[in-house]
Every structure is written in structure tokens, then in C-alpha cells.
C-alpha positions in Angstrom: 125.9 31.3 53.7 124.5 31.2 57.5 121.5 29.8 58.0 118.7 31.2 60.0 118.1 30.6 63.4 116.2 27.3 63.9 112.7 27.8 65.4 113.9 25.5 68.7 116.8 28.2 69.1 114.7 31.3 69.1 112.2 29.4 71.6 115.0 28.8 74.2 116.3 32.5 73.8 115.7 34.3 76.8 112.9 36.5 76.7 113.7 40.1 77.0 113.1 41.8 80.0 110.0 44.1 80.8 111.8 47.2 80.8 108.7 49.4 83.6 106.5 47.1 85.1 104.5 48.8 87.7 104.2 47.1 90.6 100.6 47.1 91.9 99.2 46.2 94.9 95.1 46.2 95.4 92.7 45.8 98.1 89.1 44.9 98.1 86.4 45.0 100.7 86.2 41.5 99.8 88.3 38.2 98.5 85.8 37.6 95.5 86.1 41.2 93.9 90.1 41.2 94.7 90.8 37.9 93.1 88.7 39.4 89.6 91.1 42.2 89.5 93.8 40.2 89.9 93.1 37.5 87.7 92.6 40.8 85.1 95.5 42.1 85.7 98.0 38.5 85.6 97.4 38.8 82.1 99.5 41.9 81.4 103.2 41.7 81.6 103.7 45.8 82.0 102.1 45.0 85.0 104.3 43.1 88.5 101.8 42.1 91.3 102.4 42.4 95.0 99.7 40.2 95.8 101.2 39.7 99.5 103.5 42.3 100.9 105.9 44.8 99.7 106.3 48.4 98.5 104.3 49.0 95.3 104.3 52.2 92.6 100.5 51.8 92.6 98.1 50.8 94.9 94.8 49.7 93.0 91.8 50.2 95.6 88.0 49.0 95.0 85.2 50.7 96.9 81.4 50.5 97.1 81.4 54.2 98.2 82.8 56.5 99.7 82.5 56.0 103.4 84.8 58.0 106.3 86.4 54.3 106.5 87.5 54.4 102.5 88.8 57.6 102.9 90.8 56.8 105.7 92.2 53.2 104.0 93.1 55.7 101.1 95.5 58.3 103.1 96.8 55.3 105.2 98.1 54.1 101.5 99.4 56.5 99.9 101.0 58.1 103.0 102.4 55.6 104.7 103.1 53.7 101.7 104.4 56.4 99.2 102.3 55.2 96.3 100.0 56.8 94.2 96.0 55.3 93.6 93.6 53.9 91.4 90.0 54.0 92.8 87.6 51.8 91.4 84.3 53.1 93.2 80.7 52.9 92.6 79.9 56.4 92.9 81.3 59.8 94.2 79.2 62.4 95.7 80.3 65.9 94.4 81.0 67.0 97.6 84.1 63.7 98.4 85.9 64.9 94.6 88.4 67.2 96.2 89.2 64.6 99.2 89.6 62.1 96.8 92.0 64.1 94.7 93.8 65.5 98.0 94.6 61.7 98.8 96.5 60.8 96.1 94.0 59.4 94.0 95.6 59.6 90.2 92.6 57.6 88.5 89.3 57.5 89.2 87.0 54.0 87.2 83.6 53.3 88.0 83.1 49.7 89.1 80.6 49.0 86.1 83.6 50.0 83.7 85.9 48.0 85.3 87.3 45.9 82.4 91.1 44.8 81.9 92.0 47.2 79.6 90.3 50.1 81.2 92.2 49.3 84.8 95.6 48.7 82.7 95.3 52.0 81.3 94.8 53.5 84.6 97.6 51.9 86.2 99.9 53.0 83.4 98.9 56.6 83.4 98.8 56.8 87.3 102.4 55.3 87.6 103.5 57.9 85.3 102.0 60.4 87.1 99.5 61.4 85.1 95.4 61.4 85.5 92.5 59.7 84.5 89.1 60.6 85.4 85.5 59.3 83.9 84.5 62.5 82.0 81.6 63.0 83.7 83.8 63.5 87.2 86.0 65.7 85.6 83.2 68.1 84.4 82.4 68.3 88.0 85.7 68.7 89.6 86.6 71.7 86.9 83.2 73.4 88.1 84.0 72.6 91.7 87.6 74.2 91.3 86.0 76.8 89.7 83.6 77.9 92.2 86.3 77.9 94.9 88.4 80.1 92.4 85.8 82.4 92.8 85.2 82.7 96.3 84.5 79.3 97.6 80.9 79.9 98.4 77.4 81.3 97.4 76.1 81.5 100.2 76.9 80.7 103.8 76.8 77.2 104.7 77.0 75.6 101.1 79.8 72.8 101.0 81.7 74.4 98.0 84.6 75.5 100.0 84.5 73.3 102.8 83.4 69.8 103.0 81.2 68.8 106.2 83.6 67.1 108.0 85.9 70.1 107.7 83.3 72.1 109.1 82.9 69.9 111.8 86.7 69.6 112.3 87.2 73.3 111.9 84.6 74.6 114.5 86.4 72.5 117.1 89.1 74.2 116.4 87.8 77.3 117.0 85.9 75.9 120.2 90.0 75.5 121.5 90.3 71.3 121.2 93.4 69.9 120.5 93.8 67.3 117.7 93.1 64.1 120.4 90.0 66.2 122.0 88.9 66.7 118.3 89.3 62.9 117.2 87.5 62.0 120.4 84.8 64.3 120.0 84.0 63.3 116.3 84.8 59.5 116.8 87.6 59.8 114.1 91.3 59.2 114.3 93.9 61.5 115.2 95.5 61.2 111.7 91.7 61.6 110.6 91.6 64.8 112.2 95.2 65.7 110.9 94.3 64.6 107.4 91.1 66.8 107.7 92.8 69.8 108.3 96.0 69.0 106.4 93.5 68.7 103.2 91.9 71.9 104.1 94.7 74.7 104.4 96.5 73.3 101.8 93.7 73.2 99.3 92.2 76.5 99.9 96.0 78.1 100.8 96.0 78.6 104.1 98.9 79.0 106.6 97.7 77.5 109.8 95.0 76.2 112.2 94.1 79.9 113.3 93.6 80.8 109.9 91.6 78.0 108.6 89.1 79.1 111.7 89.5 83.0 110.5 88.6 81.3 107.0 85.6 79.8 108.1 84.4 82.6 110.1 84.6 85.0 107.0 83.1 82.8 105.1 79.9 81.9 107.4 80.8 78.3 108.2 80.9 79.0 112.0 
């Protein structure tokens, strides 16, 4: 009769390969906060590390807030890099949830919930294209969605159809500046200004430049 494998054989049997590890790349504002999600996230073999350089499914970003300068490091990752994002963050303002969404952002966790399992799981679920937002966000993006369902605004001048910096963006446009005049005028980059306006017609449907303007006009925002 055959005996069993001996416990020494099964040790020195390859292990089986990780059939979908995600390859994740993050970036912190600084060394102390990146090296605590990466020692997290060592731990979990579904999970491959590109703690240098390389393409990545998911790119795992930490913010304080939400400054023009986070915004802008989240675009330049997920389109130039092709990925989709986790955003750990300390807080969202109502009025940054649909830029945050229009970037690519597939999970949203708040940096006091920030434990292993809770940025596993939003790896996992972003790589798979799925979404993961705290429910309290997600209360507020389905009202936010829902107001522009209706009409965008409730009166002229609120920021339920078009963020600030659209507004800003948008009544250049109008004033005839080109997308370099624009990004000199409002101190942002010319993919800035591009990203503004890219965010803006195709969340609210429009066609083009002059109708985003004829949009805003309707709607009392210039």
C-alpha cells in the first residue's frame, strides 16, 4: 500500500502560484505614511507591489485633502498610467465627489479607517472594477447625482452642476481664451485646464466648448 507523502516532501513542493495578484503601486505625501501601507499590504499574497517603477492594475494614493495639487497627481495616474485608484483621504468636501469619481477613483477609505483588511478589500474590488465608497459619501454622491438629474441647480450660482473651478474655467472660455491663456490666467496646467473641461461636458453631456459656455449661461453661472 503507498504511503503518504512525508511532511519533508510536501514542504519542498512548490507552492502554487497566485493565480490574480494585483499589482499596486502607492504614493504618499510622505515616506513615513507610504512605508505603513506597504508594510500592510506585504502581508497579503493576492497583493504584487511595485514599490519602485512599473505599470500597476491599481494605484493606491494617500491624501490629507483634497487640494488642486491631489487632484492633479490623481488624473496624471490614472491617465497616463492606465490604472484605476484607491484614495485614502482625510476628508472630501461635497463639492470634490464628482471630480473625484471623474478621475478614476474606484474606492474611496478615510485615513482613520485605514486598516489592512479594509485597503485589501479596496484594492480587490477596484482591480475588478468594481466600487467601494464609505457610506456616508455614497449618500452624498446619490443626492448629488440626483440634483443634477433634475436640473443641476436651485438657484443660480449654487455649485450643484458646476464645481468652482469649472466656473472659473468655463467663463474664460466664454471670455475667448485658449486652453494655454486659460492655464496662465488661473495658474493651473494646460492638462488642468483640459481635465477641467473634459470632466465637465462629459459629466453633464455636453458636445463641446461652445456648449459647455451655452450651459453655463442658461444656467446663471456666467
Amino acid at each position: 500500500m503507498p504511503s503518504a507523502p512525508s511532511a519533508a516532501a510536501a514542504a519542498s513542493a512548490p507552492a502554487a502560484p497566485h493565480a490574480a495578484r494585483v499589482k499596486v503601486s502607492v504614493t504618499a505625501p510622505d515616506p513615513i505614511s507610504r512605508e505603513g501601507v506597504l508594510s500592510q499590504l506585504r502581508r497579503h499574497p493576492e497583493v504584487e507591489l511595485c514599490e519602485d517603477s512599473g505599470p500597476a492594475t491599481v494605484a493606491l494614493l494617500i491624501e490629507d485633502v483634497l487640494d488642486e495639487a491631489a487632484l492633479a497627481r490623481l488624473r496624471r495616474t490614472v491617465r497616463s498610467e492606465g490604472t484605476r485608484a484607491v484614495l485614502v483621504v482625510g476628508t472630501v468636501r461635497e463639492n470634490e465627489l464628482l471630480d473625484v469619481i471623474e478621475c478614476g477613483v474606484g474606492a474611496i477609505v478615510w485615513r482613520r479607517e485605514a486598516t489592512t483588511h479594509r485597503l485589501v478589500q479596496a484594492v480587490l474590488t477596484t482591480a475588478k472594477g468594481g466600487g467601494d465608497l464609505p457610506p456616508d459619501l455614497l449618500g452624498r454622491l446619490i443626492g448629488q447625482v440626483g440634483r443634477l438629474h433634475r436640473g443641476g441647480t436651485d438657484q443660480p450660482g449654487t455649485t450643484l452642476g458646476l464645481t468652482p473651478r469649472e466656473i472659473d474655467v468655463v467663463r474664460l472660455v466664454a471670455e475667448g481664451l485658449d486652453t494655454s491663456e486659460i492655464a496662465t490666467k488661473l495658474s493651473y496646467s494646460e492638462r488642468t485646464v483640459k481635465n477641467v473641461m473634459h470632466g465637465l461636458t462629459t459629466r453633464l453631456h455636453l458636445r463641446n466648448r461652445s456648449h459647455a459656455v451655452a450651459y453655463a449661461l442658461r444656467e446663471g453661472y456666467i
